[in-house]
DODRENNU-394149 format. One record per residue (C-alpha): residue number from 1; z, y, x. Coordinates in steps of 0.001 Angstrom, whole numbers, plus 500000, padded with zeros to 6 digits. Layout:
N
(NUM,(Z,Y,X)) ...
***
This chain:
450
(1,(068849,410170,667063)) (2,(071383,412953,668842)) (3,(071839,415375,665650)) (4,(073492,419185,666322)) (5,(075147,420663,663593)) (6,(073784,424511,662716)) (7,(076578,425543,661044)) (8,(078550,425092,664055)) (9,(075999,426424,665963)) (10,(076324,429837,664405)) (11,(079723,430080,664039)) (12,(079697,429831,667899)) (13,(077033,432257,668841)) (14,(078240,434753,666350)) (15,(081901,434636,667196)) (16,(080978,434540,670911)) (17,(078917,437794,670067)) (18,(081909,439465,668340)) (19,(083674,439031,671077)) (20,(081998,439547,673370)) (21,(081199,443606,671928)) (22,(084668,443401,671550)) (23,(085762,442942,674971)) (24,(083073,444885,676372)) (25,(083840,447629,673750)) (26,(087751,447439,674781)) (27,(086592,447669,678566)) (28,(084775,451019,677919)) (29,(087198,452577,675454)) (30,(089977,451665,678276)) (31,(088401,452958,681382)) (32,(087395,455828,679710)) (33,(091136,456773,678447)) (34,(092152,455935,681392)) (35,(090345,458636,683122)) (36,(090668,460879,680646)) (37,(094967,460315,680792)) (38,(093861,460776,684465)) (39,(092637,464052,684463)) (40,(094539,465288,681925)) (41,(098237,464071,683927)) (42,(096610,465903,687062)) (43,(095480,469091,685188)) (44,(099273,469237,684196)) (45,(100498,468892,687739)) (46,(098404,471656,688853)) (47,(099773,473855,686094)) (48,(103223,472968,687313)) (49,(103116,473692,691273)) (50,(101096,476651,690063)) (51,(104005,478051,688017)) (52,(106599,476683,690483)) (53,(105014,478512,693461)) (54,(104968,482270,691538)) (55,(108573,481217,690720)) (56,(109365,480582,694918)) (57,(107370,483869,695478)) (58,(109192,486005,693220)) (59,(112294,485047,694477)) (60,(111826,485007,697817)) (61,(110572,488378,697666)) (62,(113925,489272,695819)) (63,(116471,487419,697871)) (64,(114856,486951,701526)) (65,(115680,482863,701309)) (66,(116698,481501,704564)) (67,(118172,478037,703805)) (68,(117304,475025,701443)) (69,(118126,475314,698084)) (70,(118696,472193,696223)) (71,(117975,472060,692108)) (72,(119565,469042,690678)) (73,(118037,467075,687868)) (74,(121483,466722,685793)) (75,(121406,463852,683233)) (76,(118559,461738,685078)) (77,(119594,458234,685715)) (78,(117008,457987,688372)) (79,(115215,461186,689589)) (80,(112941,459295,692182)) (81,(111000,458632,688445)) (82,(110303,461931,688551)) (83,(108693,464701,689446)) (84,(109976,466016,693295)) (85,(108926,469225,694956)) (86,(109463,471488,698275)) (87,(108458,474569,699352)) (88,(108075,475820,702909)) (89,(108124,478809,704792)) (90,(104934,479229,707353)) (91,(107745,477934,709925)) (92,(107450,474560,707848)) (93,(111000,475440,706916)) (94,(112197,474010,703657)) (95,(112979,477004,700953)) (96,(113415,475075,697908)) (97,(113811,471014,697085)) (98,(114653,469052,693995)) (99,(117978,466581,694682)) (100,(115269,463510,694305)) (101,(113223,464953,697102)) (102,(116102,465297,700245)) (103,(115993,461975,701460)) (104,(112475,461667,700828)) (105,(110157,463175,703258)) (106,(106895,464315,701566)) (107,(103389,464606,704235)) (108,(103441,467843,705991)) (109,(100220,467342,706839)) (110,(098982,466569,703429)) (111,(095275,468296,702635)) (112,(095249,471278,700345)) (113,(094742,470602,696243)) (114,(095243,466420,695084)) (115,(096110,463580,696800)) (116,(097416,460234,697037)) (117,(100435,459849,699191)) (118,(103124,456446,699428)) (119,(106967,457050,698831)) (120,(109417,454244,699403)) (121,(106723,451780,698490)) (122,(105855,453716,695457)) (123,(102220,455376,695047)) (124,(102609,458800,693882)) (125,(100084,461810,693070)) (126,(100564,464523,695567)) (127,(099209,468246,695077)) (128,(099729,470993,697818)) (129,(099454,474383,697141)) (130,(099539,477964,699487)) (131,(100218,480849,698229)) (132,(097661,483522,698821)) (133,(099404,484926,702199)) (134,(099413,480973,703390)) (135,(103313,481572,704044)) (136,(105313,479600,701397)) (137,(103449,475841,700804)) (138,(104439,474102,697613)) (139,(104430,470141,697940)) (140,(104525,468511,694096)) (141,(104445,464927,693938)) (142,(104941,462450,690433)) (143,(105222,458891,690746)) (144,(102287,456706,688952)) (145,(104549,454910,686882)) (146,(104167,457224,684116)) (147,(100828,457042,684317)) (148,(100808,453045,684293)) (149,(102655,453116,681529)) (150,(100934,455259,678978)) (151,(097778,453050,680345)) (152,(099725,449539,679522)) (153,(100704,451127,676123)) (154,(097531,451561,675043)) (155,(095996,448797,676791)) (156,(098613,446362,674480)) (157,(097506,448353,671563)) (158,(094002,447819,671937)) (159,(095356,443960,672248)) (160,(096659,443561,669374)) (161,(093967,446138,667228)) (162,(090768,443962,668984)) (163,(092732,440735,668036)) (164,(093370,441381,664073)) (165,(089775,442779,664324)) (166,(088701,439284,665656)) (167,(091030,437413,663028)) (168,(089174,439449,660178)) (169,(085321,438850,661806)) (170,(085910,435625,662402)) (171,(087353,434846,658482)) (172,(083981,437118,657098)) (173,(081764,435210,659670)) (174,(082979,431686,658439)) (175,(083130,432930,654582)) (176,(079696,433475,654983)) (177,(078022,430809,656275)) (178,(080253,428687,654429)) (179,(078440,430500,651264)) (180,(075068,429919,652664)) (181,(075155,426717,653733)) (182,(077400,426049,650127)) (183,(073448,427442,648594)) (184,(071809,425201,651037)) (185,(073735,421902,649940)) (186,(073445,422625,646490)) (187,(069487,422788,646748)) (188,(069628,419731,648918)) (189,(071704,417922,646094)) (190,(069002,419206,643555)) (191,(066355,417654,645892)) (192,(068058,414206,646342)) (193,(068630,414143,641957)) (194,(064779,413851,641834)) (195,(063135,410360,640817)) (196,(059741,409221,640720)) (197,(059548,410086,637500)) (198,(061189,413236,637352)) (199,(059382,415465,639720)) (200,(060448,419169,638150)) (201,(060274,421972,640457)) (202,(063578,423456,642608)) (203,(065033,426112,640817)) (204,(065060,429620,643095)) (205,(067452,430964,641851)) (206,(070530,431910,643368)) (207,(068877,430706,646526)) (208,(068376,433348,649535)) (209,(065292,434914,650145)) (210,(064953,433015,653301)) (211,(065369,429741,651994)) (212,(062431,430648,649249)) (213,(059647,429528,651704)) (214,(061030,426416,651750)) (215,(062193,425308,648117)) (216,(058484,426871,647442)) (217,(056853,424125,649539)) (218,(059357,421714,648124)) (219,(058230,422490,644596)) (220,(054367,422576,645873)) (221,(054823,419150,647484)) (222,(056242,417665,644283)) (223,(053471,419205,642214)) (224,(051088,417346,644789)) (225,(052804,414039,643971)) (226,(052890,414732,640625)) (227,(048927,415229,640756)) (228,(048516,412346,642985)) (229,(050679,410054,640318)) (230,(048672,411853,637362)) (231,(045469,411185,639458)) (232,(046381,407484,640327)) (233,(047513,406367,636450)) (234,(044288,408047,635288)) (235,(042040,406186,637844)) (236,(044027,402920,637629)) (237,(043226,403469,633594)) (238,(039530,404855,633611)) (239,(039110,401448,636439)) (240,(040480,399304,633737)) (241,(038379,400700,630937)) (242,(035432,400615,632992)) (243,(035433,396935,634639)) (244,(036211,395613,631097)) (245,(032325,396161,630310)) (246,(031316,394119,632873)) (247,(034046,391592,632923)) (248,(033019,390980,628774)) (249,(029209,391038,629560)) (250,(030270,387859,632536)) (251,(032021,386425,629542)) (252,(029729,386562,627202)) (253,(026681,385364,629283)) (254,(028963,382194,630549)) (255,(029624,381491,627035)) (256,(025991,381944,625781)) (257,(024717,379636,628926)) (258,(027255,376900,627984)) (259,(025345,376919,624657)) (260,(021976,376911,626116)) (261,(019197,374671,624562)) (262,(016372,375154,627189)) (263,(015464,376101,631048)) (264,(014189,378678,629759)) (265,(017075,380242,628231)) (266,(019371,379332,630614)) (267,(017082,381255,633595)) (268,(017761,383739,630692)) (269,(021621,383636,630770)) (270,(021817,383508,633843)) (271,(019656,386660,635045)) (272,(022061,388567,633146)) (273,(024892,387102,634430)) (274,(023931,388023,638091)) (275,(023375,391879,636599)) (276,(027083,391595,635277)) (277,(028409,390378,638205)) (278,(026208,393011,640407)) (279,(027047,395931,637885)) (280,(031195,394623,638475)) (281,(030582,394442,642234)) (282,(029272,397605,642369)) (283,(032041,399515,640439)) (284,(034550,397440,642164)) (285,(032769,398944,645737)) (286,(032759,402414,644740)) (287,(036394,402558,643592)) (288,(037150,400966,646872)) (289,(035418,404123,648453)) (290,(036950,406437,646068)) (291,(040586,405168,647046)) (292,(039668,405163,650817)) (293,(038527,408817,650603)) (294,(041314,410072,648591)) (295,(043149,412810,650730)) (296,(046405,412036,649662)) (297,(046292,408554,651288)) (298,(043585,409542,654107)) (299,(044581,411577,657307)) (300,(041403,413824,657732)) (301,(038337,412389,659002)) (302,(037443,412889,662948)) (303,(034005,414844,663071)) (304,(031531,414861,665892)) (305,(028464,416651,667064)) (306,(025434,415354,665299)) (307,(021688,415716,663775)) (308,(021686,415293,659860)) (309,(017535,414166,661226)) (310,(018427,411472,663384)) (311,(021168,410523,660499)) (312,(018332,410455,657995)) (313,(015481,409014,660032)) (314,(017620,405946,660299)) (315,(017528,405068,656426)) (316,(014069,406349,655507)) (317,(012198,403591,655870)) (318,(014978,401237,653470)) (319,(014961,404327,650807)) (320,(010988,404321,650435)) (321,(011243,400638,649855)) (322,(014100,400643,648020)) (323,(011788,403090,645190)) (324,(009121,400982,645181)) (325,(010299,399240,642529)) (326,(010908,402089,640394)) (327,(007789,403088,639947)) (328,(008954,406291,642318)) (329,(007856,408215,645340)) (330,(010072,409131,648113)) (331,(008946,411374,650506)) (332,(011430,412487,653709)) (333,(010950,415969,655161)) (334,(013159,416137,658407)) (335,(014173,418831,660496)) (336,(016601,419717,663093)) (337,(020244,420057,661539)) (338,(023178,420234,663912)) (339,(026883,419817,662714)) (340,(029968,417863,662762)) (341,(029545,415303,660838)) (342,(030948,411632,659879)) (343,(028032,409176,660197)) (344,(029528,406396,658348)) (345,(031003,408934,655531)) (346,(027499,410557,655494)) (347,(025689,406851,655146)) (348,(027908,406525,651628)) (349,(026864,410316,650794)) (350,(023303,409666,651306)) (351,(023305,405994,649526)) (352,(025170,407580,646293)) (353,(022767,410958,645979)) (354,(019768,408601,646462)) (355,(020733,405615,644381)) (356,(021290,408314,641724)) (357,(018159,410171,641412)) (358,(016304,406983,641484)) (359,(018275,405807,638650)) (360,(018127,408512,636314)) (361,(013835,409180,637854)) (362,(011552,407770,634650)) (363,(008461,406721,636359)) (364,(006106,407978,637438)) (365,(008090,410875,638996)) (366,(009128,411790,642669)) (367,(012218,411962,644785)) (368,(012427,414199,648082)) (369,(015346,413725,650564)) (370,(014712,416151,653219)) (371,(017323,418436,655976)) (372,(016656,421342,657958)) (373,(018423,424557,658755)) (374,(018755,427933,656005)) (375,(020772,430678,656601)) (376,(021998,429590,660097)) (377,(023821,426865,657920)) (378,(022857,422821,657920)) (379,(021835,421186,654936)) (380,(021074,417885,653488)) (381,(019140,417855,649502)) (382,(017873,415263,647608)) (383,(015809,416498,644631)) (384,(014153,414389,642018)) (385,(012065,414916,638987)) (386,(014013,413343,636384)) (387,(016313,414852,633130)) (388,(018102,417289,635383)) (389,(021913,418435,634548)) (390,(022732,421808,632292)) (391,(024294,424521,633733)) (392,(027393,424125,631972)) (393,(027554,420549,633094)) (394,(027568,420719,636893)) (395,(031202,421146,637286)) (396,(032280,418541,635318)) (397,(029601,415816,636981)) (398,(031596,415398,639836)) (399,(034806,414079,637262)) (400,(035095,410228,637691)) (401,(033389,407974,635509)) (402,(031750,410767,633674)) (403,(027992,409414,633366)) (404,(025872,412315,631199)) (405,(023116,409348,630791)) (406,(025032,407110,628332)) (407,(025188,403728,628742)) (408,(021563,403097,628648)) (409,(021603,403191,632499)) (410,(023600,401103,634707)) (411,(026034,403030,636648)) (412,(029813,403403,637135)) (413,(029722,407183,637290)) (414,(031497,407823,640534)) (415,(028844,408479,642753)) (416,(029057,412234,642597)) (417,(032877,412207,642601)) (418,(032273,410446,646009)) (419,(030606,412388,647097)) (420,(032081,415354,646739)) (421,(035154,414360,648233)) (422,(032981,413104,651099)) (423,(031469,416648,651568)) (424,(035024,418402,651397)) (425,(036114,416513,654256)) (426,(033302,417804,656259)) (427,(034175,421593,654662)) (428,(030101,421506,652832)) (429,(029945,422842,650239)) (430,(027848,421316,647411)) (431,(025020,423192,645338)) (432,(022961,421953,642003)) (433,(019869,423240,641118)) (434,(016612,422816,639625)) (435,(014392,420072,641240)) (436,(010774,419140,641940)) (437,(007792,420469,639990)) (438,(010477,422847,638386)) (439,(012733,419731,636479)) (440,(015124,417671,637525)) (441,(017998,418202,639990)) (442,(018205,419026,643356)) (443,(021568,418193,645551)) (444,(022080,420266,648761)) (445,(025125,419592,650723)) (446,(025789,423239,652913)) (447,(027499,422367,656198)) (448,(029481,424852,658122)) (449,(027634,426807,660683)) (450,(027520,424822,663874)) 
***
């Protein structure tokens, strides 16, 4: 099976995410100080042919200039890196130049305010200026390098900032995962430490919230195979104490009818023999049931549509007979009672609530199995008129192999645990109550509305 590793898995997506808001954080931050440097570096060039023009204009009104005059930049290695100006006279005539601007001629024709203009391969920033008579024309042009410069500056310095910034997320990021997953393979080793036999819950602490959920249905499923274990040593033990009864009666009776000294006592013998052996076979099919209906060794039973009247119109006929020779009367009310239902789980319901009020019926008395509809709910009740059950007892009747009769009746005592666990697979719910002719008990499964 292809397996992915999650801790790599994060690292990736959250270092990708870093830096990803990192370059697109750098991209912003640069653009934008880039156009600020921009505006600023053009704000000071206007300044400048601003203050260089109402120098020209002072002068000129002074002196009357009619040649070039030429202002070296003294102690410039290279004054094409420079600023470079010239003013004009309306005639286009040149008043005043910088030495870096002679051999360079700047656009007579550029437009008024900034521009971009090329020099000797160079771009420069151009700004043209008129003085308020539109006779003298001031041409002021710096070279981009400047510019490019202060932007590669601080274009290296958000480099190396965004890197170490990367260096230090991507030491946290790892630190922490490491950490969680550290929690995560400490409760994993806690997990694999467990035996059979030693089934104690995951200890929470120091555990993240997050990984609560978890450990908590760790620690439930453990306490469900520790109740399953508890349940399973109990019933293999009560199942052990139960069938030795019977298996000591078959003894007993072989013994007695190897010592028999007449037909007659050996029809005896062996009359109780076969109620032994039925009273073993019995158990031995009811704990069968029992284990095939446990839910922790069951998937949950498929339901279907059904009538609880056609269900119980089918065994009718066998349950009248079947009282006969108790001395009992069964009578079968049946009306229509839709819901999901089981039929074969339902058969065992029926066959246990039955077999159990006949049993514990003294004759002459009565047993009614009827179905029908109350409260827009589906129900099934068998209701006798024999001994009945206390209050206080009717939770505890459903325990396995608790039988409230003694042992004066046969009986393994598992035919209400069966059936309970019967009617919480269909989701019923089961009621106790008083019987017929106000004694006895009455049994009414509640089904879920249909």
């Amino acid at each position: 099976m292809k397996t992915w590793s999650l801790r790599r898995t994060l690292l990736a997506v959250l270092l990708g995410l870093t830096l990803a808001l990192w370059v697109g954080s750098a991209a912003i931050v640069y653009v934008e100080a880039r156009r600020e440097s921009q505006e600023l570096f053009d704000q000071s060039l206007i300044e400048t042919g601003h203050l260089l023009l109402s120098l020209v204009e002072k002068d000129v009104r002074q002196h009357g200039l009619t040649g070039p005059i030429d202002l070296p930049l003294r102690g410039q290695p290279n004054p094409h890196q420079y600023l470079l100006f010239k003013v004009r006279d309306a005639q286009q005539r040149v008043l005043y130049r910088n030495d870096a601007a002679t051999d360079i001629a700047l656009s007579r024709s550029a437009p008024d305010g900034l521009s971009w203009t090329s020099i000797a391969g160079q771009r420069w920033r151009l700004f043209s200026l008129w003085d308020p008579q539109r006779s003298l024309q001031l041409l002021v042009a710096e070279p981009t390098s400047h510019r490019d410069d202060i932007s590669r500056g601080f274009f290296y310095r958000i480099a190396v900032f965004g890197l170490l910034l990367v260096a230090l997320a991507t030491i946290a990021i790892w630190w922490s995962i490491h950490r969680v997953f550290r929690v995560l393979q400490a409760s994993a080793d806690e997990v694999s430490a467990r035996t059979p036999d030693e089934l104690a819950d995951v200890r929470l602490a120091g555990a993240p919230a997050e990984l609560h959920p978890l450990l908590l249905e760790i620690n439930r499923l453990f306490g469900r195979v520790r109740q399953s274990r508890d349940n399973e040593q109990r019933f293999t033990a009560d199942a052990a104490h139960e069938l030795r009864t019977p298996l000591a009666a078959i003894k007993t009776n072989l013994q007695v009818l190897q010592r028999a000294r007449s037909a007659d006592e050996r029809e005896e013998f062996i009359a109780a023999l076969g109620a032994s052996v039925e009273r073993a076979t019995r158990l031995v099919n009811q704990l069968l049931a029992l284990a095939q209906l446990d839910p922790q060794s069951q998937a949950e039973t498929a339901l279907a549509p059904g009538d609880l009247a056609e269900l119980l119109s089918r065994q009718a006929a066998q349950w009248q007979a079947l009282a006969a020779p108790y001395g009992l009367s069964l009578a079968v009310s049946l009306a229509p009672a839709p819901c999901a239902l089981h039929a074969g789980s339902l058969h065992i319901l029926l066959r246990n609530l039955v077999e159990n009020a006949l049993r514990y019926t003294p004759a002459p008395g009565f047993v009614a199995v009827s179905c029908g509809v109350e409260a827009g709910r589906s129900y099934l009740r068998v209701a006798d008129t024999g001994p009945g059950v206390a209050e206080e007892l009717h939770e505890c009747v459903f325990e396995r192999f608790v039988r409230l009769g003694g042992g004066q009746l046969p009986g393994s005592g598992l035919g209400l645990s069966i059936v309970r666990r019967i009617a919480e697979r269909h989701g019923a719910q089961i009621v106790l109550g008083t019987g017929l002719q106000g004694r006895g008990l009455a049994v009414t499964v509640m089904f879920p509305a249909a």
